[in-house]
Backbone as CSV, one residue per row, in Angstrom:
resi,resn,N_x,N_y,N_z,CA_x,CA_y,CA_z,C_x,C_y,C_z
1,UNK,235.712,-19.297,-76.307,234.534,-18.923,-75.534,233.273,-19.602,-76.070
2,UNK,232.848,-19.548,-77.723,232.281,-20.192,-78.267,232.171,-21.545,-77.329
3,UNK,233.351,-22.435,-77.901,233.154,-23.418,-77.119,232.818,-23.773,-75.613
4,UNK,233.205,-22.873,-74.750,232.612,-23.116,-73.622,231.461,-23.070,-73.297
5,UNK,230.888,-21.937,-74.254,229.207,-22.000,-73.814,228.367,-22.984,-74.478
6,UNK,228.573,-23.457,-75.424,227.850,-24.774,-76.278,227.899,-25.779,-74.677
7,UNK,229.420,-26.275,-74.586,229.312,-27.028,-73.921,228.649,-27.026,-72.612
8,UNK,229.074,-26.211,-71.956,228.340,-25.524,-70.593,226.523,-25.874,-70.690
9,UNK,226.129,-25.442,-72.071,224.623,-25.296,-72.076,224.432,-26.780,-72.404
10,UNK,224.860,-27.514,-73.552,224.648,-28.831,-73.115,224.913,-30.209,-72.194
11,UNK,225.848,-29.786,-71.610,226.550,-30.190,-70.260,224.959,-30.218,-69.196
12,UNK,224.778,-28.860,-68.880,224.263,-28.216,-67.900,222.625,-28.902,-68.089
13,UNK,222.419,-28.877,-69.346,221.079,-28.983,-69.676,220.879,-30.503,-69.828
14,UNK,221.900,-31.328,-70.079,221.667,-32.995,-69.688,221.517,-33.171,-68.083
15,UNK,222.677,-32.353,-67.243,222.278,-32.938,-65.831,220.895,-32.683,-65.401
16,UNK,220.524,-31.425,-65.497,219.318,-30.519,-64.858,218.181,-31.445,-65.353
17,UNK,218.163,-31.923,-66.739,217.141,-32.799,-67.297,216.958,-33.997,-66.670
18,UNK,218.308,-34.780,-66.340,217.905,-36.348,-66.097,217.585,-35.750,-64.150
19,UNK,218.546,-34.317,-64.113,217.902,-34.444,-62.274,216.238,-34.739,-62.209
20,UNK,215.730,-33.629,-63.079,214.333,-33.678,-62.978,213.381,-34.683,-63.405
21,UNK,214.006,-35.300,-64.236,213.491,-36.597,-64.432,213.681,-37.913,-63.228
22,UNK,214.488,-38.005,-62.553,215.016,-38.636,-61.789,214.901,-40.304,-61.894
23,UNK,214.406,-41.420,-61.077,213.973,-42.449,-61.738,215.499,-43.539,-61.422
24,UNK,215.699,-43.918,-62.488,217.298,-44.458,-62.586,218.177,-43.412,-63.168
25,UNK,217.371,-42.578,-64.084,218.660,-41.644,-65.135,219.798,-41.230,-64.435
26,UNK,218.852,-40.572,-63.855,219.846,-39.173,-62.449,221.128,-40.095,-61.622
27,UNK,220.679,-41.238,-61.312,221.418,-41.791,-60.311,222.750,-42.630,-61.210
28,UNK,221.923,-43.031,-62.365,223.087,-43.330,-62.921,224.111,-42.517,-63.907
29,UNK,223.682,-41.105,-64.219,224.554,-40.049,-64.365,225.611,-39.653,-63.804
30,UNK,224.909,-40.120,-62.395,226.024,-39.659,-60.879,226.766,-41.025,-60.715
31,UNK,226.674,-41.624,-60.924,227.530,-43.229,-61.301,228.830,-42.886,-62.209
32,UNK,228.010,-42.602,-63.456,229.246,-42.341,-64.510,229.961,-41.696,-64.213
33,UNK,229.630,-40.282,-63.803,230.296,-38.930,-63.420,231.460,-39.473,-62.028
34,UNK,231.072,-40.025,-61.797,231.404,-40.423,-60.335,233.067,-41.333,-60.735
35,UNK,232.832,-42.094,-61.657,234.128,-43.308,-62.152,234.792,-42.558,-63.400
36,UNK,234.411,-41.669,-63.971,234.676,-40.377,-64.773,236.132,-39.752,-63.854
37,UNK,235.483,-39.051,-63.036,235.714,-38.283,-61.882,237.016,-39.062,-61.292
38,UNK,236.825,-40.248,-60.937,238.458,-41.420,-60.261,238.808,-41.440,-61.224
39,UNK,238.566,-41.940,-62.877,239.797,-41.862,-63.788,240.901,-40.159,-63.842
40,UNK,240.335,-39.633,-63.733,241.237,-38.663,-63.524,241.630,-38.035,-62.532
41,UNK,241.221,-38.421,-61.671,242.298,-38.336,-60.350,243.239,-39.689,-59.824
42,UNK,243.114,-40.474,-60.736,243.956,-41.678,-60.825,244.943,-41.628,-61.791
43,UNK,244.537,-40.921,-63.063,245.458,-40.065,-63.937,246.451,-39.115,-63.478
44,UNK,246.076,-38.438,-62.939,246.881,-36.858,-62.253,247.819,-37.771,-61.239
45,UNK,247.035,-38.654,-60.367,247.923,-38.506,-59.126,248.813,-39.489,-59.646
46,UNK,248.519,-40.622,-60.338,249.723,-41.912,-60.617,249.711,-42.454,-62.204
47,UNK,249.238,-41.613,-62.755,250.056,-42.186,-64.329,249.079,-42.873,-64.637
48,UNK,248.547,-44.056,-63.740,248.607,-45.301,-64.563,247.396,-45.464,-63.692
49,UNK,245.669,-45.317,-64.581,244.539,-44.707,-64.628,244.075,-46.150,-64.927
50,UNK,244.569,-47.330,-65.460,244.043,-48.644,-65.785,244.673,-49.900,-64.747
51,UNK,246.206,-49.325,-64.577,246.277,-50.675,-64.122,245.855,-51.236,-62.829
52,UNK,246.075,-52.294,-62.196,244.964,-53.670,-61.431,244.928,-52.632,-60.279
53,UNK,245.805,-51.765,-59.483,245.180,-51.390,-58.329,244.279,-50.302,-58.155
54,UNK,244.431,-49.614,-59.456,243.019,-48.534,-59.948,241.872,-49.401,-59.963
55,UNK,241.828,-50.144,-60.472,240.401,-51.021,-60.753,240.189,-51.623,-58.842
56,UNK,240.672,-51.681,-57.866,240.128,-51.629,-56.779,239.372,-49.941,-56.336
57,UNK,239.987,-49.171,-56.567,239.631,-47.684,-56.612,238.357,-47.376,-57.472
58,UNK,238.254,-48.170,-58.366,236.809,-48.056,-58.937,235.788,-48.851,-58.516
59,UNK,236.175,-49.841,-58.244,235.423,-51.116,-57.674,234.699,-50.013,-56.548
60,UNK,235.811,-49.793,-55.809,235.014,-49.133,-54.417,234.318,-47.804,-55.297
61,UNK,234.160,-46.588,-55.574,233.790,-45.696,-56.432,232.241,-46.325,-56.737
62,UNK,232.179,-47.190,-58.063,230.673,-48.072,-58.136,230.323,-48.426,-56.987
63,UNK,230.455,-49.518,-55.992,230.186,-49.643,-55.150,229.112,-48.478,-54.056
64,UNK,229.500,-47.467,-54.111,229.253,-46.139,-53.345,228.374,-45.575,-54.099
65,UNK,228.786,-45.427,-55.430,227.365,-44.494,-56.272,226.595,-45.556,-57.082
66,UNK,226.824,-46.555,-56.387,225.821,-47.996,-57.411,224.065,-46.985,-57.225
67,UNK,222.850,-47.324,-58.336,221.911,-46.525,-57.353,220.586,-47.383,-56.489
68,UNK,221.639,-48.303,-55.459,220.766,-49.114,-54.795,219.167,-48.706,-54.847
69,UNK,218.927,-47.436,-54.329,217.720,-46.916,-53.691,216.877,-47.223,-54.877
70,UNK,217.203,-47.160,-56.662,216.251,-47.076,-56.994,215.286,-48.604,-57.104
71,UNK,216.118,-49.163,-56.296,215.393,-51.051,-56.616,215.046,-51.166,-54.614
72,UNK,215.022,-50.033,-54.282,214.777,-50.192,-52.542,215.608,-50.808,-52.108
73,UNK,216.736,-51.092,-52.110,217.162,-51.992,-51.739,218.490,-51.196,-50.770
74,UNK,219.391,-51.827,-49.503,220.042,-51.306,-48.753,221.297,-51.645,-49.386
75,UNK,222.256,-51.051,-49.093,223.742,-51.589,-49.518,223.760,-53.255,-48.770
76,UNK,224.547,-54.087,-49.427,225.580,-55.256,-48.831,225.869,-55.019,-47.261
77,UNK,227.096,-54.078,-47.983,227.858,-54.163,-46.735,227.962,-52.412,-46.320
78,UNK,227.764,-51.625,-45.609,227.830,-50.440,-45.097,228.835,-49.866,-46.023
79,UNK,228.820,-48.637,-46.098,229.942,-48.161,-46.790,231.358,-48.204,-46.216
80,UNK,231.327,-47.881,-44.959,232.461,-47.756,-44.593,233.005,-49.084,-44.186
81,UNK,232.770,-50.512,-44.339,233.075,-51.529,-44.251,233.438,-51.361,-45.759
82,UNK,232.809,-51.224,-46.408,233.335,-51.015,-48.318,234.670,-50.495,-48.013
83,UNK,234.864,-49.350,-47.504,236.035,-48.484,-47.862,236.921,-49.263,-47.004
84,UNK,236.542,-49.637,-45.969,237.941,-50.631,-45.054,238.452,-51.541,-45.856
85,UNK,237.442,-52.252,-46.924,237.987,-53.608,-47.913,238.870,-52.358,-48.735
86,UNK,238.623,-51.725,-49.226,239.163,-51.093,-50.357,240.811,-50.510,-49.833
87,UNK,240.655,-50.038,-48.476,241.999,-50.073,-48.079,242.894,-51.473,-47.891
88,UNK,242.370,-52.370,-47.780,243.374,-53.731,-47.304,243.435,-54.128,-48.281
89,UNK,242.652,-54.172,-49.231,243.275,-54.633,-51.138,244.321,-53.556,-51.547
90,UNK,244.291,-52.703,-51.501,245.391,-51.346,-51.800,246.636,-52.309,-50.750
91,UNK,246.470,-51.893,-49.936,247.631,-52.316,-48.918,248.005,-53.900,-49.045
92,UNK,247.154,-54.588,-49.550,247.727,-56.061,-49.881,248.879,-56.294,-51.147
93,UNK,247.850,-54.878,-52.280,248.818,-55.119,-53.368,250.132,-54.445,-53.127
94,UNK,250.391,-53.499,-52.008,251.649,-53.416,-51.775,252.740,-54.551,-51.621
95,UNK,252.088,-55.863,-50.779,253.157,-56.810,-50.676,253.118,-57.901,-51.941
96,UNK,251.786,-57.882,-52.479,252.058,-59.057,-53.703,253.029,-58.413,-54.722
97,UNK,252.914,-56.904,-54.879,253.882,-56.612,-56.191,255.142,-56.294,-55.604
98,UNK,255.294,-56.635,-54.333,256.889,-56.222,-53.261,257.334,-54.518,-53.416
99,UNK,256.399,-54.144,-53.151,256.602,-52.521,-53.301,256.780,-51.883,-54.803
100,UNK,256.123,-52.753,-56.032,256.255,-52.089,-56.734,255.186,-51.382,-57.246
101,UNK,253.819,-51.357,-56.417,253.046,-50.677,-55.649,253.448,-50.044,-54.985
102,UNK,253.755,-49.138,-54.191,253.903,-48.440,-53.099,253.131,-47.900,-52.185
103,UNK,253.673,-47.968,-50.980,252.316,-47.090,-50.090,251.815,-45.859,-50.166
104,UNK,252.820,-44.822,-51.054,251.768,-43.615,-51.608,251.232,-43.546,-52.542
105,UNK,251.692,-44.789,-53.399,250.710,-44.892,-54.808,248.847,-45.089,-54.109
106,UNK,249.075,-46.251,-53.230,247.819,-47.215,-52.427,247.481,-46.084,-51.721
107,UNK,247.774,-44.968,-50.996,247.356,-43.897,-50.613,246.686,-43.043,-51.138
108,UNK,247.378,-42.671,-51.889,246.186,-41.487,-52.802,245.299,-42.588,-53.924
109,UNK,245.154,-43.488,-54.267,244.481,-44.143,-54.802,242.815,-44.473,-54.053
110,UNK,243.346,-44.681,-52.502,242.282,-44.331,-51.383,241.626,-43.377,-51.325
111,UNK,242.752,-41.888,-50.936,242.194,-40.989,-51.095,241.293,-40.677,-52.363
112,UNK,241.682,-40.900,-53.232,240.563,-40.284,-54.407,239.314,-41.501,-54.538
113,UNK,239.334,-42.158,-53.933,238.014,-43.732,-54.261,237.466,-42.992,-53.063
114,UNK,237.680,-42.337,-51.906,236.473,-41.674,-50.703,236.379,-40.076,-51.075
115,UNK,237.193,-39.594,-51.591,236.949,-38.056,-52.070,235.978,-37.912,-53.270
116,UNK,236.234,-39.255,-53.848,235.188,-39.002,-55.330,234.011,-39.677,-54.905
117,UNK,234.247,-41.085,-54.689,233.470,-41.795,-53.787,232.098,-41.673,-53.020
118,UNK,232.540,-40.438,-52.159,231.588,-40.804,-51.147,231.165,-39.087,-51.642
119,UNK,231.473,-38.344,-52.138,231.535,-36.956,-52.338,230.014,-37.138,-53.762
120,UNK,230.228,-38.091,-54.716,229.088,-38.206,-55.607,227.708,-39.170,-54.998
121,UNK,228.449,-39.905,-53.863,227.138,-40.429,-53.454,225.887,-39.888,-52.463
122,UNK,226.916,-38.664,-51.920,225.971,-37.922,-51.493,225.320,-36.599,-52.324
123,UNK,225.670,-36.248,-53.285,224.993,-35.609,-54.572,224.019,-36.514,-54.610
124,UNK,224.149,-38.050,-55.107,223.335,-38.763,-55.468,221.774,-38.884,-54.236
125,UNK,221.747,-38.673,-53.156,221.065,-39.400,-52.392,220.498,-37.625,-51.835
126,UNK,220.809,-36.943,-52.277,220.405,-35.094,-51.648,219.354,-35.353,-52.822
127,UNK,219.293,-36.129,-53.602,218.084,-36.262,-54.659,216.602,-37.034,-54.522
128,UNK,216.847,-37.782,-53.159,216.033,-39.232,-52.661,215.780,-38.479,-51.015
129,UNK,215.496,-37.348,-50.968,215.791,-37.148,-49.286,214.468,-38.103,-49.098
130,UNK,214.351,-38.465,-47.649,213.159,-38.824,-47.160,211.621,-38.456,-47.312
131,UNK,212.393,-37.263,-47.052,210.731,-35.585,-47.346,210.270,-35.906,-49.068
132,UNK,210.819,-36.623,-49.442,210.049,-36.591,-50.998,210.467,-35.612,-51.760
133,UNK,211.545,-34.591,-51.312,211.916,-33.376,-51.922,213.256,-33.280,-52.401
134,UNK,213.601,-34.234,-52.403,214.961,-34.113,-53.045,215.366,-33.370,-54.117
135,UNK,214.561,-32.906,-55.056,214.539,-32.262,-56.332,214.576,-30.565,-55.530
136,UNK,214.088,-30.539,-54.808,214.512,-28.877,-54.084,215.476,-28.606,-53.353
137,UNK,215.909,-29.854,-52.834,217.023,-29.324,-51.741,218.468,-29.938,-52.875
138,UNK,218.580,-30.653,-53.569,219.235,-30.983,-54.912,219.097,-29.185,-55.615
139,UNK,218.372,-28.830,-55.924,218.510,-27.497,-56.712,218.747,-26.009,-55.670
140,UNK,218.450,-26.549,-54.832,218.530,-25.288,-53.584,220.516,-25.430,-53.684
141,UNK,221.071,-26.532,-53.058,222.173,-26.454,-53.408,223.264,-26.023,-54.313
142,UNK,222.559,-26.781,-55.510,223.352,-26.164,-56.593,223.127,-24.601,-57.299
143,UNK,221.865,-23.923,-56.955,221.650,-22.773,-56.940,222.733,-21.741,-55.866
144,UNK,222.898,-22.473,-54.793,223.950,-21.778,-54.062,225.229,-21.674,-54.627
145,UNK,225.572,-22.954,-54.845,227.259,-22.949,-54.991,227.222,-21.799,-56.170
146,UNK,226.287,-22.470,-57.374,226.419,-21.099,-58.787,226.334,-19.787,-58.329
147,UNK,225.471,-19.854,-57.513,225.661,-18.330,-57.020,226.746,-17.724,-56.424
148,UNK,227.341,-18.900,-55.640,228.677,-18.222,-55.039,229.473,-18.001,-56.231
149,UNK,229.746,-18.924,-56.681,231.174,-18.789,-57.902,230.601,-17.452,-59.031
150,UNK,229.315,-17.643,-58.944,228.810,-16.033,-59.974,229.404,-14.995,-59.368
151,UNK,229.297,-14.743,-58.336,229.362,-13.736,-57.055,230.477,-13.289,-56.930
152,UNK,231.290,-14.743,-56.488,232.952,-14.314,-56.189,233.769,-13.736,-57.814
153,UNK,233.163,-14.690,-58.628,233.932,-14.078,-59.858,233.404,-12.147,-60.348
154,UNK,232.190,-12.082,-60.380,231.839,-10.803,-60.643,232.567,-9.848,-59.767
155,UNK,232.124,-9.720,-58.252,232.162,-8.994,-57.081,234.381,-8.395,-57.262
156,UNK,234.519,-9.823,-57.132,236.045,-10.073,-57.922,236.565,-9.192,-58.721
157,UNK,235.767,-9.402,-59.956,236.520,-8.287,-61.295,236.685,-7.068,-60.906
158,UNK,235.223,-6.448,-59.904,234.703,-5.226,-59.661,235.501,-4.423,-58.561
159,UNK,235.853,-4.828,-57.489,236.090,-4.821,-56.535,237.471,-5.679,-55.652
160,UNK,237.695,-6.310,-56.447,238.955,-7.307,-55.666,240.352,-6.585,-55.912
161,UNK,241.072,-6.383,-54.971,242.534,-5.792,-54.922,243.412,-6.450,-54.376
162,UNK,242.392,-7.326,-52.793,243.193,-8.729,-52.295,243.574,-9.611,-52.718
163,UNK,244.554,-10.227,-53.182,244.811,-11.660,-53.340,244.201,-12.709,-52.033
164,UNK,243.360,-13.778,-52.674,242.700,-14.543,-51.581,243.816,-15.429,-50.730
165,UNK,244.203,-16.131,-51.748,245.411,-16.828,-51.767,246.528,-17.519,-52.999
166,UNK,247.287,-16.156,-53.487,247.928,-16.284,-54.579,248.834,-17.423,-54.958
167,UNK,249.498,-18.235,-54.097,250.339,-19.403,-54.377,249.304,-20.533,-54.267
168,UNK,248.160,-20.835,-54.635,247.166,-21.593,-55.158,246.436,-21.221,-56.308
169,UNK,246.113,-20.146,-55.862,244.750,-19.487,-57.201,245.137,-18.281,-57.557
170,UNK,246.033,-17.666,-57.885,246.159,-16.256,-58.282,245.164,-15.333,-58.409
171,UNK,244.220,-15.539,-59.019,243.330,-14.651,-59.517,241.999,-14.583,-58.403
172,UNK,242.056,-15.174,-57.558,241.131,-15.131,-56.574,241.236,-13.920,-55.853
173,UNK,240.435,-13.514,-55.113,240.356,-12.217,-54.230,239.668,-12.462,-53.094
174,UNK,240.032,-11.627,-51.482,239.139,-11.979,-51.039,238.343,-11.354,-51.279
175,UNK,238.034,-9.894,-51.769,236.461,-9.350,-51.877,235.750,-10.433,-52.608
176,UNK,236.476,-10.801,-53.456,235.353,-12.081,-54.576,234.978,-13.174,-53.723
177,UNK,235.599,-13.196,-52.732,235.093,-14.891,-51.760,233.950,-13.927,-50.913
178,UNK,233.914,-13.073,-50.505,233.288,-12.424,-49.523,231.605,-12.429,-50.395
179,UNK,231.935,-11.381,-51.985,230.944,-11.518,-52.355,230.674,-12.477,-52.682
180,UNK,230.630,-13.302,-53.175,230.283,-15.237,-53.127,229.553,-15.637,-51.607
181,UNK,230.163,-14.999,-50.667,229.277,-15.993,-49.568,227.632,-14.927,-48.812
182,UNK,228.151,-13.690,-49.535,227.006,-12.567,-49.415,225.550,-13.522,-50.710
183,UNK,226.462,-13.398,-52.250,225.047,-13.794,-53.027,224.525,-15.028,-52.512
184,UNK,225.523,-16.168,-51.940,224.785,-17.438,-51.926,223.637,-17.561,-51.293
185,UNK,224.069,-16.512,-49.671,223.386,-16.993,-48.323,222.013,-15.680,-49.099
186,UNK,222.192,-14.853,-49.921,220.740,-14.350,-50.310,220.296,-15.110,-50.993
187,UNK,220.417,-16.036,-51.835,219.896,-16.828,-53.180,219.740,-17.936,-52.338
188,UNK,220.043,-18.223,-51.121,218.989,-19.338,-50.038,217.950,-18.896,-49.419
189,UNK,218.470,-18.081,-48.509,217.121,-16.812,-47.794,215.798,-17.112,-49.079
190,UNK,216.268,-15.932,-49.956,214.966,-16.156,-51.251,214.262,-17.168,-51.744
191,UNK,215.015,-18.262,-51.514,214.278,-19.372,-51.712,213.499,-19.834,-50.693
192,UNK,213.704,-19.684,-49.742,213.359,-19.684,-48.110,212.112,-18.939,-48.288
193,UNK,211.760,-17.758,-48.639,210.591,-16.920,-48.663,209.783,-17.305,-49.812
194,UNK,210.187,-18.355,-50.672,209.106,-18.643,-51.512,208.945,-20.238,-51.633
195,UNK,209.517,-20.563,-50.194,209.022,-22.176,-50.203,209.190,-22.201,-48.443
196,UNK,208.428,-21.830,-47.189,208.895,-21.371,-46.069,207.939,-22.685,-45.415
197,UNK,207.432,-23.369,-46.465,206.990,-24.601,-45.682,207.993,-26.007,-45.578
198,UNK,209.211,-25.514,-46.545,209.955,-26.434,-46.678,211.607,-25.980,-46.340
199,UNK,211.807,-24.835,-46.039,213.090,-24.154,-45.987,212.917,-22.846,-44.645
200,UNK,213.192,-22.536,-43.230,212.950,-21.538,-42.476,214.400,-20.783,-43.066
201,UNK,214.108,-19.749,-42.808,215.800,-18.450,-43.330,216.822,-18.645,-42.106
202,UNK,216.506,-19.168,-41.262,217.913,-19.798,-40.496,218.393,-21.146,-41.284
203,UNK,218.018,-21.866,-41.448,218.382,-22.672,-41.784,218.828,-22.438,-43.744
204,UNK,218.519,-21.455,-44.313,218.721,-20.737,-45.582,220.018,-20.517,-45.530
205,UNK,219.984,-19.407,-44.529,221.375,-18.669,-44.140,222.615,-19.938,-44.119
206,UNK,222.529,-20.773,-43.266,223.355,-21.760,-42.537,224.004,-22.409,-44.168
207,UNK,222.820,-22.873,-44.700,222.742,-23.280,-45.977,223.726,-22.772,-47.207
208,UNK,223.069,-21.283,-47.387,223.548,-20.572,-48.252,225.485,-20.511,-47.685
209,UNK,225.511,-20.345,-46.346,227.156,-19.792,-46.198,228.026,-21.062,-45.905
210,UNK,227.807,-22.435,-45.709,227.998,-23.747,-45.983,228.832,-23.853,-47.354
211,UNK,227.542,-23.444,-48.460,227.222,-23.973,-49.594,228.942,-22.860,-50.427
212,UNK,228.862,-21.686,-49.768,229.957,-21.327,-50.219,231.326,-20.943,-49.529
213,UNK,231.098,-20.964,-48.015,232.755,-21.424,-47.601,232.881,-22.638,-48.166
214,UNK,232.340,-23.474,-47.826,233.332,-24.857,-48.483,233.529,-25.105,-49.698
215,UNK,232.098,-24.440,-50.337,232.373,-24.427,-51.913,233.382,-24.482,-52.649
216,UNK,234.463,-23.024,-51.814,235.213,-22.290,-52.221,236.871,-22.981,-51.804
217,UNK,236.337,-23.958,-50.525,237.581,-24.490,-50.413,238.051,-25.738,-51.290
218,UNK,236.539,-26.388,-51.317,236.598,-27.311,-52.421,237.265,-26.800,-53.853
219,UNK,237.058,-25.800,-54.450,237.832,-25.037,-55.187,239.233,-25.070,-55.225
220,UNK,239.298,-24.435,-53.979,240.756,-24.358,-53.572,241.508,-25.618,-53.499
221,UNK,240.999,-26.912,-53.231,241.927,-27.974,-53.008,241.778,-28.838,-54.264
222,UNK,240.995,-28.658,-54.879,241.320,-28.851,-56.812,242.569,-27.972,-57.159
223,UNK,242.200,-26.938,-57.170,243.024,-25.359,-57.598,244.881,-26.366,-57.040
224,UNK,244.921,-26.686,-55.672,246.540,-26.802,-54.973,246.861,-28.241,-55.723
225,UNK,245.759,-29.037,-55.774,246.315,-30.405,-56.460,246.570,-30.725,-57.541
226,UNK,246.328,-29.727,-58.749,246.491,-29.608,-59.819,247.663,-28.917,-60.396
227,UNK,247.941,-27.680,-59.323,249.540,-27.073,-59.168,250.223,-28.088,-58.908
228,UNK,250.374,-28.787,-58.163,251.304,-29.844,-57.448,251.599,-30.407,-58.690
229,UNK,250.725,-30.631,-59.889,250.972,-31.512,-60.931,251.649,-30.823,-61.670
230,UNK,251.219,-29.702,-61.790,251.456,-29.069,-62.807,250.897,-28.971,-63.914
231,UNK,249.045,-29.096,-63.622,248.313,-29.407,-65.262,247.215,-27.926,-65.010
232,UNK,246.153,-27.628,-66.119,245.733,-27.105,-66.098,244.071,-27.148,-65.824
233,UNK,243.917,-28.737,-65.995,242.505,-29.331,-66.136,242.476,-30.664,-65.361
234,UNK,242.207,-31.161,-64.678,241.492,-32.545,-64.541,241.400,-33.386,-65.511
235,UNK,241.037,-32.777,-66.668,240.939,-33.364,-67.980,239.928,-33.247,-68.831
236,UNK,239.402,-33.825,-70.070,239.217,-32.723,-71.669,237.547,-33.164,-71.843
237,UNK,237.478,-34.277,-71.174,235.616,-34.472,-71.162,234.705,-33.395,-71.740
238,UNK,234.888,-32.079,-70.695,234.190,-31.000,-70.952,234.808,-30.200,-71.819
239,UNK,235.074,-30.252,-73.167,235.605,-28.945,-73.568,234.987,-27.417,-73.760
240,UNK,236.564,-27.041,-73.235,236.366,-25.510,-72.892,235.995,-25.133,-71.031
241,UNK,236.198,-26.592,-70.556,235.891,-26.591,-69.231,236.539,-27.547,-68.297
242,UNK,237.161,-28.385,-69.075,238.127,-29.376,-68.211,237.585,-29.959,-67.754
243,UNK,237.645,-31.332,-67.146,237.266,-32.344,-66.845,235.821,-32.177,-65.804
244,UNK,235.871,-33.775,-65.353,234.321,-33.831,-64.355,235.257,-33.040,-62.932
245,UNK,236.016,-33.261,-62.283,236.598,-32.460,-61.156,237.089,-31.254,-60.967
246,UNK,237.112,-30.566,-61.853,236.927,-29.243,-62.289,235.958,-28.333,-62.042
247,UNK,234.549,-29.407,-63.062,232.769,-28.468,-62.708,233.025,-29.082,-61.416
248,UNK,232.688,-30.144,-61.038,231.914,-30.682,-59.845,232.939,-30.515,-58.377
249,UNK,234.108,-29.635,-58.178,234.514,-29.658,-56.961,234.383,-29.218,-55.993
250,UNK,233.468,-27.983,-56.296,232.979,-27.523,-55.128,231.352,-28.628,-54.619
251,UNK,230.808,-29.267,-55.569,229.807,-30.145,-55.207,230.360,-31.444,-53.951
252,UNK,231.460,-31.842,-54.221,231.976,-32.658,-53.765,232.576,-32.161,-52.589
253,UNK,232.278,-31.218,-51.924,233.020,-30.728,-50.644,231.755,-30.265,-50.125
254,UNK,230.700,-29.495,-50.516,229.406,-28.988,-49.977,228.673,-30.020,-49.644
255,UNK,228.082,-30.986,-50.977,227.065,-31.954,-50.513,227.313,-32.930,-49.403
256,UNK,228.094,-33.762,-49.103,228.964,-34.150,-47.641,228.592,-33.216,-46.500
257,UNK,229.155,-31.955,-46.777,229.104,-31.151,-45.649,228.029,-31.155,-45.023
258,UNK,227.027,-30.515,-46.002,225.601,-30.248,-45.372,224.769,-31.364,-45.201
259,UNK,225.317,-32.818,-45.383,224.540,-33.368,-44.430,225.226,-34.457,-43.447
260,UNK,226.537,-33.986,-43.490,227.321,-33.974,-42.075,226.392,-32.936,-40.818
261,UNK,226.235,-32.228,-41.393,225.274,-30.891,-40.416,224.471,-31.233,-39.840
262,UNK,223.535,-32.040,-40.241,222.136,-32.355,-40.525,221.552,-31.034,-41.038
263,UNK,221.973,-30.651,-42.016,221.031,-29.083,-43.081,220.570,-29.718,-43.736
264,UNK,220.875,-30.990,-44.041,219.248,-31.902,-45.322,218.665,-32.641,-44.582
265,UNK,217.326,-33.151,-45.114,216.353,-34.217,-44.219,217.499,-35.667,-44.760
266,UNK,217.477,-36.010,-44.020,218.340,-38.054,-43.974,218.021,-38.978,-43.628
């Protein structure tokens, strides 16, 4: 426990610092975190975290959380022209190594270069909104999700008798998901009433219950892919907390979301 909270507090207290500092730090935090983040889901899903067709999986990864914006400058090539190259190099090295690549190796190698991918570059850019406010709607967020996972875990201990969904997460409940999407959507509202020139409570609400249904599924689809393996962590970066896909999975399913929505300025 010791160890988790050291780490947690200095973990917690480097991101929150370089967020607020912002500049290059922040963006290139979310860079690292970001190719951090594909080594170990390149680990989990195929062993082999170095060799040549991972390094297309990172290629694309940088590519996506490079932090263009802070030199003004636009991407090359669109992202999703990025990710089309990144699939036809995957799928090329299927025939140069004669299948000793395979097409589900080159598959989930995809999958995790747009799940990690594009999942940290929009963390990265909820920091640069247009409105000049990125530093509020960046902390409005992550104030939600913590709140949900505070919520669901407390509400949980107190109150949970349901299993949410036991052949993924055992220990989940639904009262604990319920209370999770009750604290979030209040811990948006509230923020809403003390910044109402920049946040209306509809759009709080929308916010807050976003921030923790998906939160929670993001959870959940760490939680099933890690069974499938059979491991316990993502991996040891964080000790006492398991890897970068571990903290950051519910980030990586929310930040996307909400501005799939249009719930952030873009």
């Amino acid at each position: 426990m010791k160890q988790r909270i050291v780490t947690g507090v200095v973990a917690g207290g480097l991101f929150l610092g370089l967020c607020l500092v912002g500049g290059l730090w922040y963006p290139a935090l979310i860079m690292l975190m970001a190719l951090v983040g594909y080594y170990e889901f390149a680990k989990m899903s195929t062993g082999a975290p170095f060799h040549a067709e991972a390094w297309i999986g990172y290629a694309g990864v940088a590519y996506l959380t490079f932090p263009w914006q802070v030199w003004d400058l636009e991407f090359p090539i669109p992202p999703q022209h990025a990710i089309w190259l990144v699939l036809l190099l995957l799928l090329c090295m299927t025939v140069l190594t004669k299948n000793e690549i395979n097409i589900r190796q080159a598959s989930l190698l995809l999958l995790g270069a747009v799940y990690v991918g594009l999942g940290f570059y929009y963390i990265a850019i909820s920091r640069d909104t247009p409105d000049g406010q990125g530093l509020f709607w960046t902390f409005l967020l992550l104030l939600s999700i913590w709140g949900s996972d505070a919520g669901a875990y407390f509400v949980g201990k107190a109150f949970g008798k349901n299993k949410l969904w036991p052949a993924i997460s055992p220990n989940k409940t639904i009262e604990g998901a319920v209370g999770g999407v009750l604290i979030a959507i209040l811990i948006a509202f509230g923020i809403s009433l003390a910044a109402p020139e920049l946040l209306t409570p509809q759009r709080a609400i929308l916010i807050g219950l976003a921030s923790s249904v998906i939160g929670q599924m993001g959870d959940l689809v760490q939680s099933a892919y890690k069974r499938m393996y059979g491991i316990k962590d993502s991996g040891s970066i964080l000790p006492g907390h398991g890897g970068i896909l571990d903290r950051c999975d519910s980030w990586l399913a929310v930040f996307p979301f909400v501005h799939i929505l249009f719930l952030l300025p873009y």
